[in-house]
Each structure stands twice: as structure tokens, then as C-alpha cells.
C-alpha positions in Angstrom: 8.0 -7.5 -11.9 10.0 -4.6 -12.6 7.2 -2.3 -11.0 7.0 -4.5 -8.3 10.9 -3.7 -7.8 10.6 0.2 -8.2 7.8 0.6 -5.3 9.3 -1.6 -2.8 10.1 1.4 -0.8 6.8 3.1 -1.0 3.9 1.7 0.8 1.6 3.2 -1.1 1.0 4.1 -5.0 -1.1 5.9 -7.0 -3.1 4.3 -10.5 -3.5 6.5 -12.9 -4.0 6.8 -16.9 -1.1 7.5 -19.4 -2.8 10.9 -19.8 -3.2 11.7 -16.4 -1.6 15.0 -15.6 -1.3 16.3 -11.9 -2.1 20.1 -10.9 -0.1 22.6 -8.8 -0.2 21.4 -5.5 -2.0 18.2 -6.4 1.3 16.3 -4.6 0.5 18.2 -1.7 -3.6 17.8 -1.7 -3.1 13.9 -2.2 -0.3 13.9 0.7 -3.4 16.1 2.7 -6.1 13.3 1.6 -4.2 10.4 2.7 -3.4 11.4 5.9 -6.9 12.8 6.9 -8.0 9.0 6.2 -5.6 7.6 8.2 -6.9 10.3 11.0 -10.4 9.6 10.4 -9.9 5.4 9.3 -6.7 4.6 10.9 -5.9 2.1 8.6 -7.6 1.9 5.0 -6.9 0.0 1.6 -7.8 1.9 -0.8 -8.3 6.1 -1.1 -10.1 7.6 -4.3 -9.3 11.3 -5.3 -10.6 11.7 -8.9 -12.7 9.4 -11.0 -12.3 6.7 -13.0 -9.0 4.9 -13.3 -7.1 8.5 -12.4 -6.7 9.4 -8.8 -7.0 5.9 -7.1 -4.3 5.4 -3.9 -3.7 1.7 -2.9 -1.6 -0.1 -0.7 1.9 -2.0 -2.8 1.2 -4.5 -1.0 -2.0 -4.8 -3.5 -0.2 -4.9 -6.2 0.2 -8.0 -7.1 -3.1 -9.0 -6.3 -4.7 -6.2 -8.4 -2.2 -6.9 -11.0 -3.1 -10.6 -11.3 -7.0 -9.4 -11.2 -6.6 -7.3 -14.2 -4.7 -10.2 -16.3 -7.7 -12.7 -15.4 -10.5 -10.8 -16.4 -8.4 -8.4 -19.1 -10.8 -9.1 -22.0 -14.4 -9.2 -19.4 -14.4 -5.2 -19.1 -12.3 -1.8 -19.6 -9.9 -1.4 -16.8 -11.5 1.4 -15.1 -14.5 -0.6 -14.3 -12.1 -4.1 -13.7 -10.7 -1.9 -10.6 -14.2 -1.2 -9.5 -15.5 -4.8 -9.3 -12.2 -5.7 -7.6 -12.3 -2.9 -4.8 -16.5 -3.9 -4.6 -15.2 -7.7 -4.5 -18.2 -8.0 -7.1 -18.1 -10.9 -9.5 -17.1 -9.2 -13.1 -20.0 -10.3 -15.5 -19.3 -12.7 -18.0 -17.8 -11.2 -21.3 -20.3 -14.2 -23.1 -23.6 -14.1 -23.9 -26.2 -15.8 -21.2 -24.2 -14.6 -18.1 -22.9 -17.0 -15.7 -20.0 -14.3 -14.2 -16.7 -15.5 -14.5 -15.9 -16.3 -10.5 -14.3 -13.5 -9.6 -15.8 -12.3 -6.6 -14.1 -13.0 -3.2 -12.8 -16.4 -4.5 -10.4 -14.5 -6.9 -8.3 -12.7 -3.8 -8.2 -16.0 -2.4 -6.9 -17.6 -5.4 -4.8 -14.7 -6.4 -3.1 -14.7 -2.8 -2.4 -18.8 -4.0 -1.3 -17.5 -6.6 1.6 -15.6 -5.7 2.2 -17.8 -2.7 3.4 -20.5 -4.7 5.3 -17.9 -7.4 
């Protein structure tokens, strides 16, 4: 919740690794990247600038919906690959033997926006 408080005047925010380090400029190129999207897109939810967990621009708004994404399905997959399925709206595989998923496909937005409606 306290993250939630300390982007409230940002409507956007960038994921990243404890390890990520930005370049020279790199404030500037990602400043650059976002607005040519929202020439090219006009509106879009999600902008990619590096791979993997590093360089990934979402909405706040997403926040808690991404946040409460990665909690449900924290032990299914590494993170990096948690954000993938969740921006693909792909059901995460199921972290037992014989498959079955684990419902988190569309249904999990749905449930998540629930979620915080009733928090």
C-alpha cells in the first residue's frame, strides 16, 4: 500500500529488477519512447523498452491489478514470465503435475478488479 501511496501522482511507472541500472540519457530515451506511442497508439497500457522484467512502462492504475496477479500465482512461475502471461492474458500453467492451468486468464482481471472493489 505504501507504493500505491508514493505513485499517486504519476500516471505511469516503470518495473524493473533490484539490479537494474539506467544509462546516460536513458530518462530521456524512455521519456522519447512513451511519447512516440502515444503519437503512434494514442492511448496504450503497457510499453516495453528492455527485456525481461527490466524496462516494462505500465499504467498506476495497473498496479493493483498486477500486484494482486503476482501474489495469486507467486509460486506458478518466476516473475518475469508471471508479467508476461498477465500482459498476454494467458492462463499461467499449473505449477502441479498433469496441467489443468490455474484460471488465470481473463477471469483473473475480472476477479482481481472484484477484488479491490470490495477492499
Amino acid at each position: 500500500k505504501t507504493a500505491l501511496h508514493e505513485f499517486s501522482l504519476t500516471p505511469y511507472f516503470l518495473l524493473m529488477e533490484d539490479d537494474f541500472v539506467v544509462c546516460a540519457g536513458g530518462v530521456l530515451a524512455l521519456l522519447w519512447a512513451m511519447l512516440k506511442a502515444t503519437r503512434y497508439f494514442g492511448q496504450w497500457s503497457a510499453l516495453r523498452v528492455s527485456l525481461g522484467l527490466n524496462g516494462l512502462v505500465l499504467k498506476r492504475a495497473d498496479i493493483p491489478l498486477l500486484s494482486h496477479f503476482l501474489y495469486s500465482n507467486g509460486m506458478a512461475l518466476p516473475v518475469d514470465l508471471l508479467v508476461n502471461y498477465w500482459l498476454s492474458k494467458r492462463r499461467v500453467p499449473s505449477a502441479t503435475a498433469g496441467g489443468g492451468g490455474t484460471g488465470t486468464d481473463g477471469r483473473l482481471r475480472q476477479s482481481s478488479a472484484a477484488y479491490l472493489r470490495d477492499r
